[in-house]
N, CA and C atoms as an extended XYZ file, in Angstrom:
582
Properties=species:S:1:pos:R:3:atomname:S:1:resname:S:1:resid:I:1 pbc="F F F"
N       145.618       39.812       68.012 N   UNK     1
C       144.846       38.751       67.402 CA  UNK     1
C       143.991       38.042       68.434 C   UNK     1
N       144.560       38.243       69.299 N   UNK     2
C       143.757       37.170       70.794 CA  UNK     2
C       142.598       37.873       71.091 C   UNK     2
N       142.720       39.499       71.388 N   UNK     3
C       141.535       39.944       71.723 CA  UNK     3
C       140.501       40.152       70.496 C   UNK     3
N       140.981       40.504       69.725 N   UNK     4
C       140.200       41.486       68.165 CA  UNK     4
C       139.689       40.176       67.245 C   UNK     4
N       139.831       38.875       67.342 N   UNK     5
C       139.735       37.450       66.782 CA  UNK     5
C       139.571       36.679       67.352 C   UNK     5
N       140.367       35.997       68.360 N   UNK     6
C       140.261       34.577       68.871 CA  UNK     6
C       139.163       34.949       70.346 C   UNK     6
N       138.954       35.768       70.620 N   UNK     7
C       138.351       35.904       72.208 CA  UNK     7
C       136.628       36.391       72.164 C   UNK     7
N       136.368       37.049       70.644 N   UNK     8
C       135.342       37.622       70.507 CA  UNK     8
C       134.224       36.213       70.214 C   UNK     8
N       132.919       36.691       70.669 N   UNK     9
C       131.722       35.360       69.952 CA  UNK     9
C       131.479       35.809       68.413 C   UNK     9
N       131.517       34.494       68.373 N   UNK    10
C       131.040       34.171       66.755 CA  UNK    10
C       132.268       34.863       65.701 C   UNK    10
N       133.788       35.174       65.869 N   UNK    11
C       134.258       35.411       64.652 CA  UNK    11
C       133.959       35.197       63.156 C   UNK    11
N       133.475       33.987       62.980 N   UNK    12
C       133.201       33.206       61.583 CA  UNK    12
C       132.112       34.344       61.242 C   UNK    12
N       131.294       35.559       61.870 N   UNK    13
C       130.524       36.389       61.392 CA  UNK    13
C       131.016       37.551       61.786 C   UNK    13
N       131.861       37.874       62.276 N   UNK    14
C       132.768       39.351       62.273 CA  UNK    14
C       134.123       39.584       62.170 C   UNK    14
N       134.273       38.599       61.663 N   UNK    15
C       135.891       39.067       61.143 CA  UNK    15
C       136.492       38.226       59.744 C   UNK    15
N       137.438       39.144       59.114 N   UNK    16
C       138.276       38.424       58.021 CA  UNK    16
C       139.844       37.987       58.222 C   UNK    16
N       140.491       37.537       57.769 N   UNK    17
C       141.678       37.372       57.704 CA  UNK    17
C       142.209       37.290       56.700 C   UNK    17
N       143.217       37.830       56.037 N   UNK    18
C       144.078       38.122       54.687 CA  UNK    18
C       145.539       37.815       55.236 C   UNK    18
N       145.918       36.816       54.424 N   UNK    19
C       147.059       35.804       54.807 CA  UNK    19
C       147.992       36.000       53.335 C   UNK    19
N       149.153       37.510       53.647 N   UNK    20
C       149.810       37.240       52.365 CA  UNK    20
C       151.672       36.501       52.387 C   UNK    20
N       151.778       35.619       51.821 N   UNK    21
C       152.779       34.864       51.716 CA  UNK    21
C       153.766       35.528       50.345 C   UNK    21
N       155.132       35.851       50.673 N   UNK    22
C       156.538       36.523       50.038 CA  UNK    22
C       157.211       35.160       49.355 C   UNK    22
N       157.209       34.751       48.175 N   UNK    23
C       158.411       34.153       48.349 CA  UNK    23
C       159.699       34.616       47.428 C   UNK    23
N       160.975       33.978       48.451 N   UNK    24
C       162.042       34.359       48.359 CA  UNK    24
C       162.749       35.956       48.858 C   UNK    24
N       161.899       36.333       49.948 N   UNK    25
C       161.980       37.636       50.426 CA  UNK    25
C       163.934       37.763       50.714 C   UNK    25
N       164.352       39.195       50.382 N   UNK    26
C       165.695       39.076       50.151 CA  UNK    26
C       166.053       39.917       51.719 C   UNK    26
N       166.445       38.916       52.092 N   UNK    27
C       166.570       39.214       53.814 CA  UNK    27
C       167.832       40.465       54.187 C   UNK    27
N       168.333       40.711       53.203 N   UNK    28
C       168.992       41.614       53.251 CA  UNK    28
C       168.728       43.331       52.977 C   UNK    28
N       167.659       42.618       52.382 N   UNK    29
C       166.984       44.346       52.091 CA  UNK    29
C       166.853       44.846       53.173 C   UNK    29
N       166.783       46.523       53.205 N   UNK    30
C       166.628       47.294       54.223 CA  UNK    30
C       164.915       46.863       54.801 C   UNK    30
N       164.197       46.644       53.804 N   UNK    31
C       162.540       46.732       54.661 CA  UNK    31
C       162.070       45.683       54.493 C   UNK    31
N       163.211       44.274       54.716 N   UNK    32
C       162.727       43.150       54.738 CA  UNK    32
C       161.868       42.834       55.966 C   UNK    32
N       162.647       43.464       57.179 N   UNK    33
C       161.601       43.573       58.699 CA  UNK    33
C       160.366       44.146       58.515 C   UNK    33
N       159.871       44.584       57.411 N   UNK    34
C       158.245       44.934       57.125 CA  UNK    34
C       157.810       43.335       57.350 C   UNK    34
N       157.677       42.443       56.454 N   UNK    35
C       157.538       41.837       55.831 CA  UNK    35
C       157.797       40.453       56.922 C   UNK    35
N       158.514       40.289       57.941 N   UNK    36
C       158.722       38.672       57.927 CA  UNK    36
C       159.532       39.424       59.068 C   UNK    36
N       159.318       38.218       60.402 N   UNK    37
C       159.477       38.057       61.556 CA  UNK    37
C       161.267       38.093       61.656 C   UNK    37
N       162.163       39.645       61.893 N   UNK    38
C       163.245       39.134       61.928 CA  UNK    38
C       164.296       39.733       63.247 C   UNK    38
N       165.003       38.964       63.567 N   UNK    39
C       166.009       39.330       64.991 CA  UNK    39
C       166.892       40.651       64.330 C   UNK    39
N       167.726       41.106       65.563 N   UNK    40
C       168.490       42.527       65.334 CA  UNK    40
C       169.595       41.798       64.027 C   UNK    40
N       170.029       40.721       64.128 N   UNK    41
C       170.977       40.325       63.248 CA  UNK    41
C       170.625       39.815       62.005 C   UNK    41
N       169.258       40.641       61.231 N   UNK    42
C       169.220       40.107       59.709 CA  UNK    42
C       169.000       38.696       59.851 C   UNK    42
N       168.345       37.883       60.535 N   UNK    43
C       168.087       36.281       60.136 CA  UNK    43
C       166.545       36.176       61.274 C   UNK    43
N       165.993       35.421       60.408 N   UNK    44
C       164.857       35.428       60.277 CA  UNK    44
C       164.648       34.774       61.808 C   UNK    44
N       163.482       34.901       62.599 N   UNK    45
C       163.334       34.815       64.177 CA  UNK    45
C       162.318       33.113       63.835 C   UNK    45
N       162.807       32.327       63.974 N   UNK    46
C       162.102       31.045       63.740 CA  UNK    46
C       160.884       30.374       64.173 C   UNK    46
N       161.204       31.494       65.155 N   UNK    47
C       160.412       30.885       67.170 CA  UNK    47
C       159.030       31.318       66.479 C   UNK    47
N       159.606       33.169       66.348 N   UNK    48
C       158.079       33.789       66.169 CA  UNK    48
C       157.272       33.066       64.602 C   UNK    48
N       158.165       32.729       63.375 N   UNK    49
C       157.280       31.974       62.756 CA  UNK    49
C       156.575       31.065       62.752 C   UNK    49
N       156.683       30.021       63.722 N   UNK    50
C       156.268       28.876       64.086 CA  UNK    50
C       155.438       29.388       64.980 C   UNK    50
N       155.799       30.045       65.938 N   UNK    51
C       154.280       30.468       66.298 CA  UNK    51
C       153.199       31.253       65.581 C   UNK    51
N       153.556       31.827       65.032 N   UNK    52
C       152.856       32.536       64.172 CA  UNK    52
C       151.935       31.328       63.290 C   UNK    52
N       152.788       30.866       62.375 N   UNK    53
C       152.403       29.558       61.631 CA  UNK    53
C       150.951       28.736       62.315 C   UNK    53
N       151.584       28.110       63.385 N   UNK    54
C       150.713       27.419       64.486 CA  UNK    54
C       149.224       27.985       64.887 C   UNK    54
N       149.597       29.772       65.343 N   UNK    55
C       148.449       30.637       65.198 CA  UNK    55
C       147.339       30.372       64.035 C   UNK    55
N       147.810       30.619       62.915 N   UNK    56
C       147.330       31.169       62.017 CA  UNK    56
C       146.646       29.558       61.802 C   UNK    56
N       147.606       28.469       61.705 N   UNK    57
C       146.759       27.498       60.595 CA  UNK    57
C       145.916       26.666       61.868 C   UNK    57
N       146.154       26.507       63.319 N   UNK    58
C       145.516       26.103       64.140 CA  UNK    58
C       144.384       26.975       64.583 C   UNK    58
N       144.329       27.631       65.125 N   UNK    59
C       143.179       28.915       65.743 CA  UNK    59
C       142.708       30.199       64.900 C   UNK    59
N       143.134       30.488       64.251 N   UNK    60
C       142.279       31.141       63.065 CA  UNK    60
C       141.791       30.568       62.208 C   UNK    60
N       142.069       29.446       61.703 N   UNK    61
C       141.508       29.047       60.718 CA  UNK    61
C       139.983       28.611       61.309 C   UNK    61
N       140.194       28.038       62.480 N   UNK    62
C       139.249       27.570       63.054 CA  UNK    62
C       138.255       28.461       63.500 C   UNK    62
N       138.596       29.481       63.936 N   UNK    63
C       137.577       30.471       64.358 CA  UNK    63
C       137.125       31.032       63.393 C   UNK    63
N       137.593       31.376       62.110 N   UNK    64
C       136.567       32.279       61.161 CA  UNK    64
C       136.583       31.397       60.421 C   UNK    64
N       136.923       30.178       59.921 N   UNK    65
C       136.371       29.188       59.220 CA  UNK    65
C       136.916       29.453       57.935 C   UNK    65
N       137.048       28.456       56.523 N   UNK    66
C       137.251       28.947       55.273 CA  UNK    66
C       136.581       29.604       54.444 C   UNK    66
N       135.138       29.910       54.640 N   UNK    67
C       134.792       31.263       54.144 CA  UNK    67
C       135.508       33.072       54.176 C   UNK    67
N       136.120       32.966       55.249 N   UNK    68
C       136.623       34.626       55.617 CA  UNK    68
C       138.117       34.568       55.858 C   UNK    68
N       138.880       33.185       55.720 N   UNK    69
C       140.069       33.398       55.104 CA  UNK    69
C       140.384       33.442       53.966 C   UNK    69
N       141.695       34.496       53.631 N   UNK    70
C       141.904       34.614       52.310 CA  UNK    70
C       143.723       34.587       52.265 C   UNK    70
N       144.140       33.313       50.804 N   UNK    71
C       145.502       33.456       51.142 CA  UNK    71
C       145.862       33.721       49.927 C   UNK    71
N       147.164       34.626       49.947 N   UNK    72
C       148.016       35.320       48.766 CA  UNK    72
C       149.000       34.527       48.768 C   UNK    72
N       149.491       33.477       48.300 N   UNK    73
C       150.432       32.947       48.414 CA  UNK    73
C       151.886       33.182       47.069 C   UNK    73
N       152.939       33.145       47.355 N   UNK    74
C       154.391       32.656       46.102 CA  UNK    74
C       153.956       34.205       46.070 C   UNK    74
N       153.841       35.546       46.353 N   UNK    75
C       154.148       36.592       45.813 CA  UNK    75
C       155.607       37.084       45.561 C   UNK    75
N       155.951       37.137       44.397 N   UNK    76
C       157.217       37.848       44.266 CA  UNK    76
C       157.588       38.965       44.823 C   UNK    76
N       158.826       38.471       45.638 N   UNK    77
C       159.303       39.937       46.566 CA  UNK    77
C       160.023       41.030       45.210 C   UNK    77
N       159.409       42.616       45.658 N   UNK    78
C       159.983       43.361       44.914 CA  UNK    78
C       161.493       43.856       45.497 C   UNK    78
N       162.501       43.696       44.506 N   UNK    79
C       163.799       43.919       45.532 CA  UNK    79
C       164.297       45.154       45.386 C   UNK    79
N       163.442       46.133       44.602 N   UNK    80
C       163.240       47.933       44.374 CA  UNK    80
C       163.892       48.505       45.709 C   UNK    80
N       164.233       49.727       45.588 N   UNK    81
C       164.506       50.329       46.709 CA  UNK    81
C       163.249       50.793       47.977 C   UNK    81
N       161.879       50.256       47.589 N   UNK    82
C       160.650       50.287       48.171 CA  UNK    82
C       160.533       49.038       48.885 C   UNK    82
N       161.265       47.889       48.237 N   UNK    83
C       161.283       46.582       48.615 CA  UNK    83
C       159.495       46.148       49.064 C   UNK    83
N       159.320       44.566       49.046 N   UNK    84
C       158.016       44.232       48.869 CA  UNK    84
C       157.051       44.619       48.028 C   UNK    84
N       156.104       45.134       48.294 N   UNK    85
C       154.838       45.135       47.649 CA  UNK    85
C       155.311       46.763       46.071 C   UNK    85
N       154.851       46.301       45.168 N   UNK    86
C       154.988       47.421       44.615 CA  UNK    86
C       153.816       47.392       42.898 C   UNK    86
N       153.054       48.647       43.142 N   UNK    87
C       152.136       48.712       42.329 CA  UNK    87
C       151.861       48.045       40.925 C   UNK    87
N       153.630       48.440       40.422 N   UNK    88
C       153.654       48.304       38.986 CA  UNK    88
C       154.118       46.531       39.019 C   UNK    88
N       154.866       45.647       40.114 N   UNK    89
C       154.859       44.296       40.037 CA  UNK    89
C       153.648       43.379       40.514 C   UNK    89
N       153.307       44.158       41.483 N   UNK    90
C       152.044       43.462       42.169 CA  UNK    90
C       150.480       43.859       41.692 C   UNK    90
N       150.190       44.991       40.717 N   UNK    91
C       149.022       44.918       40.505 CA  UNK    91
C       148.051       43.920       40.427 C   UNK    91
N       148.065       42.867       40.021 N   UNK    92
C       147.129       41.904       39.982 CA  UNK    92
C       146.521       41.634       41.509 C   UNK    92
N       147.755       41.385       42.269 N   UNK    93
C       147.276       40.702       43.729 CA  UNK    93
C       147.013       41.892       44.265 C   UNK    93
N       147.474       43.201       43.799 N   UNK    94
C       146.743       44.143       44.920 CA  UNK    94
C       145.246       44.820       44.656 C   UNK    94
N       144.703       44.482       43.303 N   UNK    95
C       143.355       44.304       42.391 CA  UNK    95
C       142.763       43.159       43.512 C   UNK    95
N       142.862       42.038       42.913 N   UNK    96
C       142.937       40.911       43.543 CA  UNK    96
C       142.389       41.399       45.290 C   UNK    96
N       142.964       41.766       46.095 N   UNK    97
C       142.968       41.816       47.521 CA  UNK    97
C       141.988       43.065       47.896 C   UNK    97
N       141.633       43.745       47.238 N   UNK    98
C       140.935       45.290       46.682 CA  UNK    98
C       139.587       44.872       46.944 C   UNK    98
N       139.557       43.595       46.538 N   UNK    99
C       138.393       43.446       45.105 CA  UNK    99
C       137.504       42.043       46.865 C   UNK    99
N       138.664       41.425       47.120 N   UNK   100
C       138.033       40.387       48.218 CA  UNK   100
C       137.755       41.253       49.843 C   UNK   100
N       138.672       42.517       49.924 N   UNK   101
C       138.723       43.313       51.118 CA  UNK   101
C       137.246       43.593       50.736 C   UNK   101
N       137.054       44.806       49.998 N   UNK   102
C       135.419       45.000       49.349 CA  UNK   102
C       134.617       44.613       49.663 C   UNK   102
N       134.763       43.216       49.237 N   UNK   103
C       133.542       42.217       48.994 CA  UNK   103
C       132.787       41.337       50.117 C   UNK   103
N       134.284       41.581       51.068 N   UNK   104
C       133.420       40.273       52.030 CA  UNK   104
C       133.418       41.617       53.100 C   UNK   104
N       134.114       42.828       53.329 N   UNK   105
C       133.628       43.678       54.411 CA  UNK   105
C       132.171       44.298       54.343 C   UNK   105
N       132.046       44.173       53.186 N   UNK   106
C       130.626       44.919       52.547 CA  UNK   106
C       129.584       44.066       52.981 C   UNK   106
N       129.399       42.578       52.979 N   UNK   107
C       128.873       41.698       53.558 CA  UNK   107
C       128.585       41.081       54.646 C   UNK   107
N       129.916       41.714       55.816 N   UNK   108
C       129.845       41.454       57.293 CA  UNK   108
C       129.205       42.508       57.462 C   UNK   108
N       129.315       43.667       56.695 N   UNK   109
C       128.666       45.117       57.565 CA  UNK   109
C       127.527       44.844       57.214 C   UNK   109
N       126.724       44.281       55.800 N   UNK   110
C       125.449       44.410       55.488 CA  UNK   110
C       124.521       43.330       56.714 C   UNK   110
N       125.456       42.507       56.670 N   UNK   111
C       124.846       41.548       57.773 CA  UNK   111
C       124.417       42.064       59.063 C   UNK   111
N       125.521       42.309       59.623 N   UNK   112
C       125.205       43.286       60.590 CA  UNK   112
C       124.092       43.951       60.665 C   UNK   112
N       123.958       44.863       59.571 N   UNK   113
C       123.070       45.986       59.581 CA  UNK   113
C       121.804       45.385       59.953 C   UNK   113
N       121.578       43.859       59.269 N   UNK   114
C       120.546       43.229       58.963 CA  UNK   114
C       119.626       42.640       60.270 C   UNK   114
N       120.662       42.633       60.628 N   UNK   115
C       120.397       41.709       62.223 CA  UNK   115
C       120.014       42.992       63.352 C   UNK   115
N       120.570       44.288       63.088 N   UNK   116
C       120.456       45.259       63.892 CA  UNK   116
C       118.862       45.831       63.522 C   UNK   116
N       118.584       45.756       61.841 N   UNK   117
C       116.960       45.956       61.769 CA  UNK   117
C       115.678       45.383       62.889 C   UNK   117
N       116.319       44.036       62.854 N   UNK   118
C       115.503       43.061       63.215 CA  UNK   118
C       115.217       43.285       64.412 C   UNK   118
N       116.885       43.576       65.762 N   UNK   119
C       116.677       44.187       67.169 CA  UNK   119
C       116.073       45.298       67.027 C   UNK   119
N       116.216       46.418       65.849 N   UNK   120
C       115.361       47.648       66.290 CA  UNK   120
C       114.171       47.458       66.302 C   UNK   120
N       113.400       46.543       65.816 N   UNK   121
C       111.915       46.581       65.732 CA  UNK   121
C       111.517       45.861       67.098 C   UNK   121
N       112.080       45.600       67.983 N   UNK   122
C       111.294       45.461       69.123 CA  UNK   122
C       111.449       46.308       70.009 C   UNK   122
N       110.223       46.325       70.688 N   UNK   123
C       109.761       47.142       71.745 CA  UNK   123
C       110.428       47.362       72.939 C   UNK   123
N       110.572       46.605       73.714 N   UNK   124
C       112.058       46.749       75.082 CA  UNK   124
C       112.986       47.285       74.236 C   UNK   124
N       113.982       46.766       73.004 N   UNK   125
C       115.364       47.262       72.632 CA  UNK   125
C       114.898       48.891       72.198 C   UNK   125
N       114.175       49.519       72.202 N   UNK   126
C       113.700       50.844       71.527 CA  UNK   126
C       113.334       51.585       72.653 C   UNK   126
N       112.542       50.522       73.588 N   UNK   127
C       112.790       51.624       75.247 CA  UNK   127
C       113.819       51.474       75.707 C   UNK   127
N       114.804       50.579       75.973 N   UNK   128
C       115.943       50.858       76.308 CA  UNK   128
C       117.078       51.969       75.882 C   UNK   128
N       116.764       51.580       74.449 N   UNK   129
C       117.760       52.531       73.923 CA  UNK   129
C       117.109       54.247       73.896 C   UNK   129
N       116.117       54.423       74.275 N   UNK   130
C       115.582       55.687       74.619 CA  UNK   130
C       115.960       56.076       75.966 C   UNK   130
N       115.764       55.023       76.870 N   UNK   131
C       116.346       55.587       78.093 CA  UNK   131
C       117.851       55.661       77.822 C   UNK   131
N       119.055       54.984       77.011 N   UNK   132
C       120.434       55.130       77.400 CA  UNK   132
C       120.803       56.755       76.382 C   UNK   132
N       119.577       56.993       75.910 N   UNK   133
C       120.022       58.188       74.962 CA  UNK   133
C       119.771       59.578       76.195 C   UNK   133
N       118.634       59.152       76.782 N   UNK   134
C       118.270       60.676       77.656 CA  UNK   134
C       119.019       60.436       78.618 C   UNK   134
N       119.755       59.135       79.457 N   UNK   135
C       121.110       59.358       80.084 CA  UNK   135
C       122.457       59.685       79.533 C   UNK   135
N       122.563       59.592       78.351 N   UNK   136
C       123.286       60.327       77.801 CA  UNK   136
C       123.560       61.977       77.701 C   UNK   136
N       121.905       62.604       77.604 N   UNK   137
C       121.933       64.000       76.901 CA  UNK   137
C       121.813       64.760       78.233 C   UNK   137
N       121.320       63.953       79.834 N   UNK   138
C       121.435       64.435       81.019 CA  UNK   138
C       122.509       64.740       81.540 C   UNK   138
N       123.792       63.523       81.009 N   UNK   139
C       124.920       63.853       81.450 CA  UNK   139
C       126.019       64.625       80.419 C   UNK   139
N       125.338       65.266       79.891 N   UNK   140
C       126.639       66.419       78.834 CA  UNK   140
C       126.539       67.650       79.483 C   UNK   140
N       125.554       67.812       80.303 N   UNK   141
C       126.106       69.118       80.807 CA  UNK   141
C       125.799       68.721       82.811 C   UNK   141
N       126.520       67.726       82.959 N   UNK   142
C       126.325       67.515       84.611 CA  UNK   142
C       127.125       68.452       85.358 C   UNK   142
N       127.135       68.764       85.936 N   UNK   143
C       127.753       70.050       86.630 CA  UNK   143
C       128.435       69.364       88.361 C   UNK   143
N       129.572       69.276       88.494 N   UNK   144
C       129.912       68.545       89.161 CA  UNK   144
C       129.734       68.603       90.833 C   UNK   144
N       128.809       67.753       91.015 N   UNK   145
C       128.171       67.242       92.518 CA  UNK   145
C       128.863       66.091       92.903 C   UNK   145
N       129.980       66.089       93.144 N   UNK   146
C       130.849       64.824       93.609 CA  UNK   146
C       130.645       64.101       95.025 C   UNK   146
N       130.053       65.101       95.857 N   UNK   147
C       129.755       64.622       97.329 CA  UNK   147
C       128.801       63.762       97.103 C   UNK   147
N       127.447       64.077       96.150 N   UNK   148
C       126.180       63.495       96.190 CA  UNK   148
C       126.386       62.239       95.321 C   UNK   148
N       127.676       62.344       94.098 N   UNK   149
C       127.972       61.000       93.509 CA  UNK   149
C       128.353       60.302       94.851 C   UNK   149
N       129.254       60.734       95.433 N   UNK   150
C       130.106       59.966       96.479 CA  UNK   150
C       129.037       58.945       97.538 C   UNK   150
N       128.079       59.881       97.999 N   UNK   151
C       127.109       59.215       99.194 CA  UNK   151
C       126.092       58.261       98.564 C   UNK   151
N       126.230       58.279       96.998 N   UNK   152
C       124.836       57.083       96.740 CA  UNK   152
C       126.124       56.263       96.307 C   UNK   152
N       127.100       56.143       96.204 N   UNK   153
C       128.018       54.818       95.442 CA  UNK   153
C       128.384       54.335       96.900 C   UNK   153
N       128.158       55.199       98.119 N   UNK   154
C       129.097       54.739       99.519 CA  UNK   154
C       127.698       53.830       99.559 C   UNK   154
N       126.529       54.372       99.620 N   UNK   155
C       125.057       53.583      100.192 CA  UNK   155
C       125.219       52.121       99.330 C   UNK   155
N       124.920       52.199       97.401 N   UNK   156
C       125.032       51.411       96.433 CA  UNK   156
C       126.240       50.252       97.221 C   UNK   156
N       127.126       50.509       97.512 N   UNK   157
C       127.873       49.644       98.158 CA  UNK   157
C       127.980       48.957      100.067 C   UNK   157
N       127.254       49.694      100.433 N   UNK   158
C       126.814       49.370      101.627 CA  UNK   158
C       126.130       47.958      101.764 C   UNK   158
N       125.241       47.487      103.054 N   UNK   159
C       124.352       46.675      103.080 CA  UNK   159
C       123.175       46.914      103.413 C   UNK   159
N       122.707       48.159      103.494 N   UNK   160
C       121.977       48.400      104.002 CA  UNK   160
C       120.180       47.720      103.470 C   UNK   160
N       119.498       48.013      104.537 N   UNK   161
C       117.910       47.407      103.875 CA  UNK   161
C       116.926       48.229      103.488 C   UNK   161
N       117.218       50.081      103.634 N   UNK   162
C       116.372       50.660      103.533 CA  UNK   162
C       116.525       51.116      101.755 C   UNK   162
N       115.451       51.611      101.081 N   UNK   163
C       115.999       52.315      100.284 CA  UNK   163
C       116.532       53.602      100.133 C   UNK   163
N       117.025       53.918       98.613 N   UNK   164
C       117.834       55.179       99.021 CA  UNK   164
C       116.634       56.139       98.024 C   UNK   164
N       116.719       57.515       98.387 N   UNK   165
C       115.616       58.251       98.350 CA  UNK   165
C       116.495       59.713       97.849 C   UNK   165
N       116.015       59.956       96.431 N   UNK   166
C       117.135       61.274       96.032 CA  UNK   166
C       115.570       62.293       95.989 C   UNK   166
N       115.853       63.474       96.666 N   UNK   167
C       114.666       64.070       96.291 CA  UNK   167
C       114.901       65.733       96.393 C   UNK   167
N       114.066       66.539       95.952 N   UNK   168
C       114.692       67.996       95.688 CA  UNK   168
C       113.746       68.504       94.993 C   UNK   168
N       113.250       69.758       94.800 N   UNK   169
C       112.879       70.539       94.105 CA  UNK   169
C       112.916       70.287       92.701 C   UNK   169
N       111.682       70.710       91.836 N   UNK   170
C       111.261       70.000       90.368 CA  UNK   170
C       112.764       71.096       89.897 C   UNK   170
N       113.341       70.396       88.710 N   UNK   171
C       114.677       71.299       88.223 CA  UNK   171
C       116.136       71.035       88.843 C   UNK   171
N       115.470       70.654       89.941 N   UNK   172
C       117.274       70.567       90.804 CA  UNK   172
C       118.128       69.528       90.667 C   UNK   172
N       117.965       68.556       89.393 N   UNK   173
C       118.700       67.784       88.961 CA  UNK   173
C       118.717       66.583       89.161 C   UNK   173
N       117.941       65.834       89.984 N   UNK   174
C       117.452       64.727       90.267 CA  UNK   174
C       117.939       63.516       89.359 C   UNK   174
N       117.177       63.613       88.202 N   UNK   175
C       117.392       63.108       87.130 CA  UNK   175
C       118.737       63.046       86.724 C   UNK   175
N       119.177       64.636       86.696 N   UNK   176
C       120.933       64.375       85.983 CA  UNK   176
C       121.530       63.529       86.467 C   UNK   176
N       121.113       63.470       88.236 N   UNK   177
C       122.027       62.349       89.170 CA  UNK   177
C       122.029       61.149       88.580 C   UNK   177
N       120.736       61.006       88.662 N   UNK   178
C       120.228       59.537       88.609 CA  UNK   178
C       121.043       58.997       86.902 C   UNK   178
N       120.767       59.705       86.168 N   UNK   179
C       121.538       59.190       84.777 CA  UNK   179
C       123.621       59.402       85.174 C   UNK   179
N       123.548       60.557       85.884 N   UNK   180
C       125.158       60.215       85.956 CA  UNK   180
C       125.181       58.991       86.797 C   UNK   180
N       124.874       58.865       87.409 N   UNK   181
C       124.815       57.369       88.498 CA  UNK   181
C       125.024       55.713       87.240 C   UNK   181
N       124.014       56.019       86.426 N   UNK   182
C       123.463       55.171       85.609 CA  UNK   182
C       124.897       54.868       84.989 C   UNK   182
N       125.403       56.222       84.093 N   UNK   183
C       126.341       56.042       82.947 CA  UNK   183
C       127.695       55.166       83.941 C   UNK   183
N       128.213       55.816       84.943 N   UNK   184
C       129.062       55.494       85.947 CA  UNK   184
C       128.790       53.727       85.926 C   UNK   184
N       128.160       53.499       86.634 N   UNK   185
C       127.813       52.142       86.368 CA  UNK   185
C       127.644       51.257       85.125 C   UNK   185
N       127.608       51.858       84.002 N   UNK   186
C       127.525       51.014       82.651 CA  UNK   186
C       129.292       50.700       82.719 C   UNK   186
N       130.065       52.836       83.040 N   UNK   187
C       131.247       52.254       82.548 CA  UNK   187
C       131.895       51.436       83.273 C   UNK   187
N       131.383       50.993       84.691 N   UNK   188
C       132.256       50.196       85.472 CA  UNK   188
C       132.071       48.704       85.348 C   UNK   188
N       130.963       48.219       83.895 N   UNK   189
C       130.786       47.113       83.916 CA  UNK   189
C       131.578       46.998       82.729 C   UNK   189
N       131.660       47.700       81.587 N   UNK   190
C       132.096       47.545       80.775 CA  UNK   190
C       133.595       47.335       80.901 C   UNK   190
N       134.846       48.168       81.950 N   UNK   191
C       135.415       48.031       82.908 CA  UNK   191
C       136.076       46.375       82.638 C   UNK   191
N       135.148       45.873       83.876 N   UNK   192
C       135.016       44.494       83.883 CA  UNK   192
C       135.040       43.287       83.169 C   UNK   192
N       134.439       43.706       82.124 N   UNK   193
C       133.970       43.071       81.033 CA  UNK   193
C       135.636       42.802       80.442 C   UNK   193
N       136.588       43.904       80.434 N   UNK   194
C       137.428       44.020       79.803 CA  UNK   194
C       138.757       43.043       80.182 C   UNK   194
């Protein structure tokens, strides 16, 4: 939840939350531990509800706001040998949850999409993304030159003041370098990022 919700920008526009509440869950059932926070001894773990609780109604609520929460609350536990959720008791809320999953994912993605129109129509985001495509299609068939990766990441990390100068015969891969160099470096920021 910390990384995939609370850590990302702007949740209140990329994410949902579906909050379903049991009541009277029969703690004895075998697949009551689906369902609700419980210790090796059949009784319910208090700590983790309250934190949980705390989570949910302090920092989620807040980050995606009451538009993109959604709560199921008083559902009757099924005490079937399936225990919890079950088609023929729960149809309504699982219609119900069908019907809001649908509705509001269909709307973050359309959004999305919407906003991604808007970046494709400019000019830098369309050369960029042309250059990260032909460093892409340079490096599917790189053929492994590890010495020559090795001596421009030893230079790239050096101090030096001169520049560095890759040069060779038209064909001899120049380019592949230069895009494996490239990709190497995206993934070591992304890396970082993490």
């Amino acid at each position: 939840m910390e990384r995939g919700l609370l850590e990302i920008n702007n949740p209140h526009d990329r994410c949902v939350v579906f909050i379903r509440r049991f009541k009277k869950i029969d703690l004895s059932h075998p697949k009551a531990w689906r369902f609700i926070d419980m210790r090796s001894d059949n009784t319910v773990d208090s700590d983790a509800r309250r934190r949980l609780s705390d989570l949910v109604n302090r920092r989620i609520v807040r980050a995606v706001g009451k538009r993109n929460l959604f709560h199921y609350d008083d559902i009757e536990w099924n005490n079937d040998k399936n225990g919890g959720i079950s088609e023929d008791t729960h149809g309504e809320y699982l219609t119900r949850f069908g019907e809001d999953f649908e509705r509001t994912v269909t709307e973050l993605i359309d959004r999305e999409a919407s906003n991604l129109e808007e970046i494709s129509k400019d000019d830098l985001y369309i050369e960029c993304l042309d250059h990260a495509h032909t460093c892409l299609k340079k490096c599917e068939h790189f053929l492994a030159r590890e010495r020559i990766l090795q001596d421009i990441d030893d230079y790239v990390q050096n101090d030096s003041k001169y520049p560095l100068v890759l040069h060779g015969t038209s064909g001899s891969g120049k380019t592949s370098i230069m895009a494996k160099c490239a990709s190497k470096v995206c993934l070591s920021i992304i890396c970082i990022e993490c």
